[in-house]
N, C-alpha and C positions, 0 to 999 in steps of 0.2 A: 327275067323281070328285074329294073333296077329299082331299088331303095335308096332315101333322100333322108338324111335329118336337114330340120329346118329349124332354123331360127327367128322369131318371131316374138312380139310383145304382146302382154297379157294382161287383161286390168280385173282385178279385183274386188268386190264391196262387202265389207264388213257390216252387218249389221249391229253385231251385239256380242262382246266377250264378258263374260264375269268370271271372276275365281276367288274362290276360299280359299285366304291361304293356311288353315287349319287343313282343310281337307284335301287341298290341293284337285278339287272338282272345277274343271273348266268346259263350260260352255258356252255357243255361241250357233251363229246361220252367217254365210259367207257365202256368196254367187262370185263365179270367173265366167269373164265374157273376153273371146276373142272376134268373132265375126258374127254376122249378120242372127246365125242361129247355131249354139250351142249343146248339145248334148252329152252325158258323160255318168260317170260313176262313182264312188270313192270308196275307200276301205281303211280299217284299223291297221298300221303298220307293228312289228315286234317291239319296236322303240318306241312306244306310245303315239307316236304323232303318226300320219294319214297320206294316203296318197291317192289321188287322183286324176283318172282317165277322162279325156276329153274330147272332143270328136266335134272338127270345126270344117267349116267348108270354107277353101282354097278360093275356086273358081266354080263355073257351072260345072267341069266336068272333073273336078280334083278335089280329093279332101286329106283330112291329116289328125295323125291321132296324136295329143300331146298329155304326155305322164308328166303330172307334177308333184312332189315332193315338199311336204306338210309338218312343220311340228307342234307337237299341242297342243300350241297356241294359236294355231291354225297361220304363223306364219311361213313365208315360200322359203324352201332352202333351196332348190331348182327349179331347171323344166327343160324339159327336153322334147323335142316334134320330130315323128316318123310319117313319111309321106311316101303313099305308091303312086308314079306321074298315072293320070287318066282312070282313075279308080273312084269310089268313095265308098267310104268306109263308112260301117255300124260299127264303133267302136264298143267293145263289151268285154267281157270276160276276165275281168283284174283279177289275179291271184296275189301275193306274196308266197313266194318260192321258197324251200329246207334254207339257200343259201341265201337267202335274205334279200335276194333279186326279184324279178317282176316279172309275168306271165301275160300276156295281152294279146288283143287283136281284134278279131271283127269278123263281118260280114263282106267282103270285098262286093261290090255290087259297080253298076255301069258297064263300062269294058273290060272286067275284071273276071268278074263271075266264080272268084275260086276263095275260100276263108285262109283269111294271112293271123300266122302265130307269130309275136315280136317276143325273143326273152330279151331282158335287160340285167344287168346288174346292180347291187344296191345303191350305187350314184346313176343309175340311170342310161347308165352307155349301152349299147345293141352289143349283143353277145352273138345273135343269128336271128335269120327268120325263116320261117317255114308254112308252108300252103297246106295247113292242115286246121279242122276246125278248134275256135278255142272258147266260145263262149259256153258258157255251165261248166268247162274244165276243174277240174280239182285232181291234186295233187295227192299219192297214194303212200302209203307208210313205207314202199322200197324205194321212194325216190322218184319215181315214173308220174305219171297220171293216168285218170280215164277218163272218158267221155261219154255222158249220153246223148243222142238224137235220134227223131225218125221210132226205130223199133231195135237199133243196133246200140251195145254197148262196145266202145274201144279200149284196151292198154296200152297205153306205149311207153316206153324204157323213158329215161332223164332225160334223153336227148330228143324226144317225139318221134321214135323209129317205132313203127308198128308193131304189137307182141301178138297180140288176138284179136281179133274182133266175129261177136255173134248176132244174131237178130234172135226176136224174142215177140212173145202175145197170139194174137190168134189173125185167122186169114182175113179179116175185114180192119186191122190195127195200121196205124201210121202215124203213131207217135204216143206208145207206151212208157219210153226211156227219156222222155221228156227231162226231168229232174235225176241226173244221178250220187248217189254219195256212198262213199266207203266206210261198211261196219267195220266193230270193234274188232271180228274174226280175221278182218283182213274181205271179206268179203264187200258186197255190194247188196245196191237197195234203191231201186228206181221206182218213181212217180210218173205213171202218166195219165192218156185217156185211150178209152176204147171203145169200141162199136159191138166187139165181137162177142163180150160178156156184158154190154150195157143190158138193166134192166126194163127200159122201153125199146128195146130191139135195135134195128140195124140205123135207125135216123135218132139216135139216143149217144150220148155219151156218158161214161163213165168214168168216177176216179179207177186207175188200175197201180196195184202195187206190186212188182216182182223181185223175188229175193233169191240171186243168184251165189255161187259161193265162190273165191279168188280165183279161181282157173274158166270162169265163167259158166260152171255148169248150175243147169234151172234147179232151181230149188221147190218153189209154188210162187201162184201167181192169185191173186185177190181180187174182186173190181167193190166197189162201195158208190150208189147213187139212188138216183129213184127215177121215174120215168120221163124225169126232164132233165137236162144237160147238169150237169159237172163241168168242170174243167183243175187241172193241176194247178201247182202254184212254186212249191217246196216241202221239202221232210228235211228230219232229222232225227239220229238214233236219240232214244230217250235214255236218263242214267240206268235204270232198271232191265235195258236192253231193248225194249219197246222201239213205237214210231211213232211221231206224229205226224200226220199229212196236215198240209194247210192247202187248201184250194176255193172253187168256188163254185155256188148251188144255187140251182134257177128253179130247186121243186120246193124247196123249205125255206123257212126263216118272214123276216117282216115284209120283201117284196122284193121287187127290181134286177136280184140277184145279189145275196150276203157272203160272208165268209164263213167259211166249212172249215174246222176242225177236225180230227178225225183219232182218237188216242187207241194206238193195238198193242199187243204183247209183240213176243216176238218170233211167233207164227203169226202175223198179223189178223188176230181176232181182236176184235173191237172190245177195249175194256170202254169209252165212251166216246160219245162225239157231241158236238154243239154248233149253233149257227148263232153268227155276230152282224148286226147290221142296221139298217135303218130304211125307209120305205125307199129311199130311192138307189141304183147301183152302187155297190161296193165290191171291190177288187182287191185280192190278196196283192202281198208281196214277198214277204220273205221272213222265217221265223227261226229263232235262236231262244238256247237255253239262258233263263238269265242267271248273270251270274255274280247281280248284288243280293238275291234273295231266291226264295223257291219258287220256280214256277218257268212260264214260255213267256217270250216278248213275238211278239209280230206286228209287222207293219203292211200297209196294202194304201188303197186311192179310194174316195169319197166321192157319192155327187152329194152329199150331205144327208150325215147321221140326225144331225139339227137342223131342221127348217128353215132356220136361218140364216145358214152358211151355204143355200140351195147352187148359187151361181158360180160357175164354173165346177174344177173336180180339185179337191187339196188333199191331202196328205196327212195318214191317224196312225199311231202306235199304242198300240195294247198291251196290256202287262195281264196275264191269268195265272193264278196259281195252277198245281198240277194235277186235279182233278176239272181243271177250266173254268173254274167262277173267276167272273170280272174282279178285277182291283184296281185298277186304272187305267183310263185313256185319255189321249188327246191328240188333237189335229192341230194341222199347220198350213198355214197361210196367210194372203192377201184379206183379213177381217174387217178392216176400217174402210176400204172401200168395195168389198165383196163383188171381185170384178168377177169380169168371167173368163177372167185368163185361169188358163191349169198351173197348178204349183203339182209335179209329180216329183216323191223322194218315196218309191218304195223298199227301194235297195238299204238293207239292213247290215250294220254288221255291229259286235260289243266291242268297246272299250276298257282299256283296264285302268279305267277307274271305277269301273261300274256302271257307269256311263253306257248312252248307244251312239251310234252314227249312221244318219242317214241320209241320204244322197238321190240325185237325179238334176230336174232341171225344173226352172219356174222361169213363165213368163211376164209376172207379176212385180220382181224384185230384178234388181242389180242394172240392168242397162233400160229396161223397159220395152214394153213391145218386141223384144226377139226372146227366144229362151236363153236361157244363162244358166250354165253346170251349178246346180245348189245343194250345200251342204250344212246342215242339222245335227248339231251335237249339245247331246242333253245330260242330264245329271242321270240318276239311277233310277229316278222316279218320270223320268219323262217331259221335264221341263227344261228348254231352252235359256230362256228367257224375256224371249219376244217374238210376235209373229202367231199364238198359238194360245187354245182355248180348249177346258176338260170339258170331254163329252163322253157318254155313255151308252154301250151299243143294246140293243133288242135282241135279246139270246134267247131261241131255241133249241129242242132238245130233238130231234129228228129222227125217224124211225127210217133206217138205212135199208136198201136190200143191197145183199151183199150174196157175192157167189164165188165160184175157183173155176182156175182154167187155163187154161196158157201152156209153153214148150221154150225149146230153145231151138233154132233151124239157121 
């Protein structure tokens, strides 16, 4: 199969920069639009400033992922376009790499049919690519990565050369390893759902939690739901060793389906959980320790918390302390004209200013009428500076059934 970089122009729109310069706190929302419909990602790089994955269509039967290179200020230092001829790509899976390089790729979809890994180096240049999955990818403390999907966890060495790979959960599962991430033992910790230990039986799903240890052997397996669907979202080890799960629940909370919290030790016994939301759908996204003050940030998608922002689905970030009470939230979008385009940015990641960054795409801003890659960086408290308004979710306290069970085969 042959690989193309491409060279290609890019445009731009700035909405809004502000910065202290006491504080040196900058933020701002910026959409990149190359073709007709954009989609994309972005992340915190080690150097303060960002970089961002972009995923544009060619032609009908060709697409191209373009990595571009961000500082602070959210101005371009490059850009650089990978293109497979006759493919189109779900561009996903950004990493920043030990050596300061970039982890990428996709979904190869059309006449492709196989997932492409691109590494780059920290200017951007193709170092190699490989037909191996890389979205959920994360990179492990020897230098290698793993991977969840499906019911299977993979290793593989620095270079993507397979070490292990196991499956996991019970005989009715097909997608327990959904979310994986590596403990502080060096070990692993996957989020997914299940049928097999769901508590409404085999037309049920459950959150399912399994905690394997470095060499991939099963440790226990947990599911947590109630007799109507769950679904995953993300975890992450907690400082105390714990987990949090973030996902979502269609038996509890204000209606429509909320976001599920889930706080365990670290045999995952439930020290507590809560649900976030508002009477109409809410969808997690993605959740991180914050790390201007104490507590979790998470971000997820709306059809509105507020009544009044009903039209179309926008985009809310939550800050809770570490027992889960609310301290702040706020959503992001098209306000002034309350269209019914989608503004989706659940893609989270921190900042080190304190700050967060989050990313995806709106139809609402930048070129108009097609989606545009859209990026949100806010202060430590959750504010941009434009585009966005506090709102406050409907929390309850939900009575979980929760069971064990699972293997490794």
């Amino acid at each position: 199969m042959k690989y193309t970089l491409l060279k290609n122009s890019l445009i731009s729109f700035l909405f809004f920069v502000f910065t202290n310069a006491n504080a040196q706190i900058i933020t701002f929302q910026k959409t990149f639009h190359y073709n007709a419909e954009d989609i994309g990602m972005a992340i915190s790089t080690i150097d303060s400033g960002y970089a961002v994955l972009l995923n544009y269509n060619l032609m009908q039967t060709n697409s191209a992922i373009c990595l571009i290179k961000l500082d602070k200020y959210a101005d371009t230092i490059w850009v650089k376009h990978f293109s497979v001829p006759n493919c189109e790509f779900d561009g996903s899976g950004l990493i920043q790499t030990a050596d300061s390089g970039y982890l990428f790729g996709g979904t190869a979809m059309g006449s492709c049919l196989t997932p492409i890994a691109i590494k780059a180096d920290k200017d951007g240049n193709l170092m190699w690519i490989k037909e191996v999955p890389v979205q959920g990818i994360k990179q492990t403390f020897d230098g290698g990565y793993c991977f969840g999907g499906g019911n299977s966890i993979k290793k593989y060495d620095s270079n993507l050369n397979l070490q292990w790979q196991y499956w996991y959960g019970g005989a009715l599962d097909n997608g327990v390893t959904s979310v994986l991430k590596q403990t502080s033992d060096s070990g692993y910790i996957s989020l997914g759902s299940t049928k097999s230990f769901a508590a409404g039986g085999i037309n049920d799903f459950d959150l399912y939690l399994a905690r394997v240890d470095k060499n991939g052997n099963f440790l226990w397996g947990k599911s947590y739901g109630s007799i109507q669907l769950e679904g995953e979202s993300d975890i992450i080890q907690t400082p105390d060793g714990g987990f949090l799960l973030l996902g979502v629940t269609y038996g509890f909370g204000a209606g429509g389906g909320d976001i599920l919290i889930i706080k365990t030790d670290a045999n995952g016994n439930i020290q507590w959980n809560k649900t976030y939301g508002g009477t109409y759908l809410d969808s997690p996204g993605q959740v991180i320790i914050s790390g201007g003050s104490l507590g979790y940030v998470f971000a997820g998608l709306s059809n509105g918390m507020e009544s009044t922002y009903y039209f179309g689905i926008k985009t809310f970030l939550f800050k809770v302390d570490f027992n889960g009470n609310h301290q702040w939230g706020r959503m992001y979008g098209d306000f002034v004209q309350n269209s019914v385009y989608d503004e989706w940015a659940p893609r989270l990641s921190a900042t080190s200013d304190a700050g967060f960054l989050l990313s995806g795409f709106s139809a609402a801003f930048g070129q108009g009428n097609t989606r545009d890659v859209w990026l949100i960086k806010t202060d430590a408290l959750g504010f941009s500076g434009c585009n966005e308004t506090t709102i406050a979710p409907t929390i309850t306290n939900p009575s979980l059934i929760v069971s064990s069970g699972g293997s490794r085969y």
